[in-house]
N, C-alpha and C positions, 0 to 999 in steps of 0.2 A: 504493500500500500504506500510503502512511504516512497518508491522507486515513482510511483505513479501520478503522488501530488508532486513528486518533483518536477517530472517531466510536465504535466500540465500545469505547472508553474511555469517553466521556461517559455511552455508555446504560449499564453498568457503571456508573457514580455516581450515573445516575437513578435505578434500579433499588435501588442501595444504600441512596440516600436515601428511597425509596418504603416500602422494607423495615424503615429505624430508622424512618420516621413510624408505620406501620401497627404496630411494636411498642409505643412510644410511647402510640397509644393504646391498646393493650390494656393496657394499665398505668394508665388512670383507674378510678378508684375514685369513682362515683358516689351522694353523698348529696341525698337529696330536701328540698326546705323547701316545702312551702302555707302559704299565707297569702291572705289581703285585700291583692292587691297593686294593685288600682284598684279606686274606688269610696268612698263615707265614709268606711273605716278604714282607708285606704291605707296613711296615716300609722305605723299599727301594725305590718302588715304587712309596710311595708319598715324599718322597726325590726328586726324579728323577723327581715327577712332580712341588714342590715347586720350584726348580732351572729355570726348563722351565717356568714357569708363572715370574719367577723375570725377565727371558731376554723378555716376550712379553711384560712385561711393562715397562722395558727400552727403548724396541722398540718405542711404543708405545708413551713414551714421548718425542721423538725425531720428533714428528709430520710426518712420513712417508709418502710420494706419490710413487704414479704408474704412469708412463704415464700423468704425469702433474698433477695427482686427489688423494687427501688424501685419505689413506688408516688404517685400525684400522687393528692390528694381534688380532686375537684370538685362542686361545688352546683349542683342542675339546680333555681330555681324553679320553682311553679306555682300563679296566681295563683286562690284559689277564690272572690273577692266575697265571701266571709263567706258563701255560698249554700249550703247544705246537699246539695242537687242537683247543684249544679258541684261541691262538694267530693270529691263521689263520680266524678263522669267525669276530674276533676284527680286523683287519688287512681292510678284504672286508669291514665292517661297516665303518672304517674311507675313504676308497675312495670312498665309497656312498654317505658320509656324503657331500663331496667335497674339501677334504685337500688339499694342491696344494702340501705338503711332509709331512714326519711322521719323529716324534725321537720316537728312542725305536728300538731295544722293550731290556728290560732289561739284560736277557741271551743267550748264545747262541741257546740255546733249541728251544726258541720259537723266534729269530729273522732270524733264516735260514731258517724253512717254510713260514716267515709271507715275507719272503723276493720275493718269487714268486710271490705274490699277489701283491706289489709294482711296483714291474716289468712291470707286464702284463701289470698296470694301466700307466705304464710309469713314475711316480711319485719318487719322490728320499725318499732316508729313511738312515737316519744318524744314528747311535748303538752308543748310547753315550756309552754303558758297554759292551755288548757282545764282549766276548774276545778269542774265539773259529775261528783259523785261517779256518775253512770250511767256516763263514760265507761268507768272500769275496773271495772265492774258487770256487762257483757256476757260475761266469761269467755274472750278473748281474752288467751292467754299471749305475744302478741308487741304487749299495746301496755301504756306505762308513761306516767309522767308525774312532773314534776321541781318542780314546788309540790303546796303544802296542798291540799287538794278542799274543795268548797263546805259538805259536813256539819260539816269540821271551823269552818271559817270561821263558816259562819252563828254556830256554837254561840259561838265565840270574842267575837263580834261581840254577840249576845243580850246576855254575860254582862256585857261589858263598858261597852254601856247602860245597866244596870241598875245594875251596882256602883260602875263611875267612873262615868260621867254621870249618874248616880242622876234618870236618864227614871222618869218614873211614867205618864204617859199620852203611846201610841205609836202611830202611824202607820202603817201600812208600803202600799209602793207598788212591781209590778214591771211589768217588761215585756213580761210573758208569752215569754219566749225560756228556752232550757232553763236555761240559767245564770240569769238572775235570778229566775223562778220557785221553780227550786230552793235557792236563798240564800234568799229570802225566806219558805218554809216552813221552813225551816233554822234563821232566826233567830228566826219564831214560836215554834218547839219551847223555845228555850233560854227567852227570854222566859217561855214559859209554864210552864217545869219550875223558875225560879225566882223564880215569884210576881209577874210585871210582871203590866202591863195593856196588852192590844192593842186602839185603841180605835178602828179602823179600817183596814180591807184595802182597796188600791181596784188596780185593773188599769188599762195603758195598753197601748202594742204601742212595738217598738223603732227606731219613726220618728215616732214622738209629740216634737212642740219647745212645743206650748202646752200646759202642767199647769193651764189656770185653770178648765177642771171640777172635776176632782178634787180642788186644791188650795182650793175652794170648800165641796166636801163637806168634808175635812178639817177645815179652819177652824173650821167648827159644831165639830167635836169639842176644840178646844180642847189640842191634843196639844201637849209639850214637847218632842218628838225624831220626826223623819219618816225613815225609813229607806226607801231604794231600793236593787233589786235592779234595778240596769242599770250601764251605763259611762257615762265622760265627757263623751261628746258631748251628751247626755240630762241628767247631773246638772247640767251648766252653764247651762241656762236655766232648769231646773225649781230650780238655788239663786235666781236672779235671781226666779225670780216669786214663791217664799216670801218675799223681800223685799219685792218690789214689793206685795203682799198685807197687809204688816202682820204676819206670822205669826212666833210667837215661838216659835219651834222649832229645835232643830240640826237640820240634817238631814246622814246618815248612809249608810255605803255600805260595800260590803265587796267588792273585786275591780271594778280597772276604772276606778276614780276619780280616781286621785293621779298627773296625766300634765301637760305644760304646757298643752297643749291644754284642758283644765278652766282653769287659770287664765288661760287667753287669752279663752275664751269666757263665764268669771261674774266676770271682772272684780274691782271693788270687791266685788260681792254672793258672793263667795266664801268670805269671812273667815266663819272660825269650825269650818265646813264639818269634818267629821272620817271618813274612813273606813281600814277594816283591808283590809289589803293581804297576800296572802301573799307570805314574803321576807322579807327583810332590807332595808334601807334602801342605798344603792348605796355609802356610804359605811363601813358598817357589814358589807357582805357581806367575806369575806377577801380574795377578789381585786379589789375592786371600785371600790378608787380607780386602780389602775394601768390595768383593764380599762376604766373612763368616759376617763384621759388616751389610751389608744389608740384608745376610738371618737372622739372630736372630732378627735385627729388626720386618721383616715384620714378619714371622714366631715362634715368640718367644722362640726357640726351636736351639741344634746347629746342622751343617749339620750331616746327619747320616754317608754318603758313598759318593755316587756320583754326589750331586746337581752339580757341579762346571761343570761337565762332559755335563750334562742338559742342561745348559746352555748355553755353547756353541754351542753342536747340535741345538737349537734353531737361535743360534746368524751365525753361519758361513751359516744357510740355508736363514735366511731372509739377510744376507748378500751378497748372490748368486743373489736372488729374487730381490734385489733392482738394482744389478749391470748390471744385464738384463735387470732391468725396466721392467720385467712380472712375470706374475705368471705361463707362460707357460713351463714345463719343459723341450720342446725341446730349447726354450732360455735360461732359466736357470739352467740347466745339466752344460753344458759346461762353465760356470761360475761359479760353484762348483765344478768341478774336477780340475778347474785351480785355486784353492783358495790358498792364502796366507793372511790365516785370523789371527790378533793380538787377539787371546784369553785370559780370566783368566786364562785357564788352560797351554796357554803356543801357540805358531805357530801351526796353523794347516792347514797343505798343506797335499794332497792325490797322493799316488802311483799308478799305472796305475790297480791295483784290486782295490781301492779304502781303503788300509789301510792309516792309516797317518804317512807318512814319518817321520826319527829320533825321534822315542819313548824314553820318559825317563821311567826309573823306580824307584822305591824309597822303602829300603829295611826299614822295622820298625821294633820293638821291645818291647814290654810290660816292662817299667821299673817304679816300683812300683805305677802299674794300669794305667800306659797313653800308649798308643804308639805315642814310641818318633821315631821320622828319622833318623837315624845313616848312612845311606848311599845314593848314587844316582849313577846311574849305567843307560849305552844306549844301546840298540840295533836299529835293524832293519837297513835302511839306512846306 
């Protein structure tokens, strides 16, 4: 007998314990992050996702409840290559998964299709990066975004060619991708609405590393300021062969440029270099010195690009989630579009497309191999 109260003692504590795991997990509260997390932009990618994991365990130690009952966040990545394609089968996998929102997805490319799939599911999806004004163009009430958009940027970026770098004959070159396309009609418009001169359009694609066609044609025109509409991997050789060319021109960029990776790859041939960034400077955002000493900490490593951005897409959705006291997005939608959330990166309240109202932008410059902030400039609102 006693062999037998023992053993059903035991299964009694297996049971028990079987019982707290399985509640256990029913008490994760699942957020989604996409990104390029293998592949050329890996680098940004798991930026984007080291930023997201520092705010779920901020969260996280703030002991969180639902509905009276502690609750644990957890982050399910999914890596989308930067593919537009993949972003959309990445996109359906996290609402199978059962994410109650998703951050991400990294660029416009792939966060305008994945954006459908959000949608349908009813689920909200915050673009810490994507800066391509079509994303919140589609009339999808569950997707937002927590920087400046490309109209206002280009416009920014036009103005301030013209009036500080007082450019008079101008360049421009993109990469045919939604993003740089759309910046670079963007910063035509301003350009052209205050009197510059654009003295050459030329196209590349956003796996082009040799500019010495274009930058050939260019040449003949004799331009003082080259503007690209792409990212860093791209501006860093395309500043080196404006050097190696002779070409006495700054050249220019707006989203995408100001990473270490640009200064690892142009090297010397970087100096001078100036692009507008939406943001704040990491320094300059409110939470943003204390928020760079906890990512080196955890991470050893300093941020690349846009953790800070992560972060908050993180912070203002379980910020929604907890204000609803659900994870249902019909309660929690309408607590996130009403947000006036105290960010690292700075207030983050949403426009009736779900951009974020009063964007700052922050112009930099490569001055002997750092980019330093020399300016802060607003649109939008």
């Amino acid at each position: 007998m006693n062999n037998f109260y023992k053993r059903a003692a035991l299964v009694g504590v297996a049971l028990s314990s079987l019982a707290s795991a399985v509640a256990q997990a029913d008490q994760e509260v699942l957020i989604g992050l996409a990104g390029p997390l293998t592949g050329p932009s890996a680098r940004i990618g798991k930026d984007l996702e080291n930023g997201a994991q520092l705010a779920i365990s901020d969260a996280n130690a703030k002991h969180p409840t639902l509905g009276g009952k502690p609750v644990t966040f957890k982050l399910v990545s999914e890596d989308d290559q930067s593919d537009p394609r993949t972003a959309v089968t990445v996109a359906q996998r996290l609402v199978d998964a059962g994410v109650v929102g998703v951050v991400g997805h990294w660029n416009t490319g792939t966060s305008i299709p994945a954006a459908r799939v959000y949608h349908d599911a009813g689920i909200a999806q915050v673009a810490p990066v994507a800066t391509g004004h079509a994303y919140t163009q589609q009339g999808f009430d569950t997707s937002f975004r927590i920087m400046g958009h490309d109209d206002d940027g280009g416009q920014v970026a036009g103005q301030y060619a013209l009036q500080t770098l007082k450019a008079q004959r101008i360049a421009v070159i993109d990469d045919r991708t939604a993003f740089g396309q759309g910046l670079a009609d963007q910063f035509i418009k301003a350009v052209d609405a205050h009197g510059g001169k654009v003295v050459a359009r030329e196209y590349v694609d956003d796996k082009t590393i040799d500019f010495s066609a274009v930058l050939t044609t260019i040449r003949a025109q004799n331009p003082d300021l080259i503007f690209f509409g792409g990212v860093d991997s791209q501006a860093a050789p395309l500043a080196r062969r404006i050097k190696q060319l002779g070409i006495k021109a700054t050249l220019m960029g707006a989203g995408g440029f100001v990473s270490q990776t640009f200064l690892q790859l142009a090297q010397n041939d970087g100096e001078g270099v100036t692009a507008l960034e939406p943001g704040l400077a990491v320094a300059q955002m409110p939470g943003g010195q204390a928020f760079e000493a906890a990512y080196r900490a955890r991470f050893k490593a300093p941020i690349e690009l846009h953790a800070p951005f992560a972060y908050d897409g993180v912070g203002v959705l379980i910020a929604a989630i907890e204000k609803a006291d659900s994870t249902d997005p019909q309660q929690y939608l309408p607590a996130l579009r009403a947000s006036q959330y105290a960010g690292v990166t700075g207030t983050i309240a949403f426009d009736a497309q779900g951009n974020l109202k009063n964007p700052s932008f922050t112009v930099y410059q490569v001055k002997a191999n750092q980019w330093q902030p020399v300016s802060v400039v607003h649109g939008g609102q």
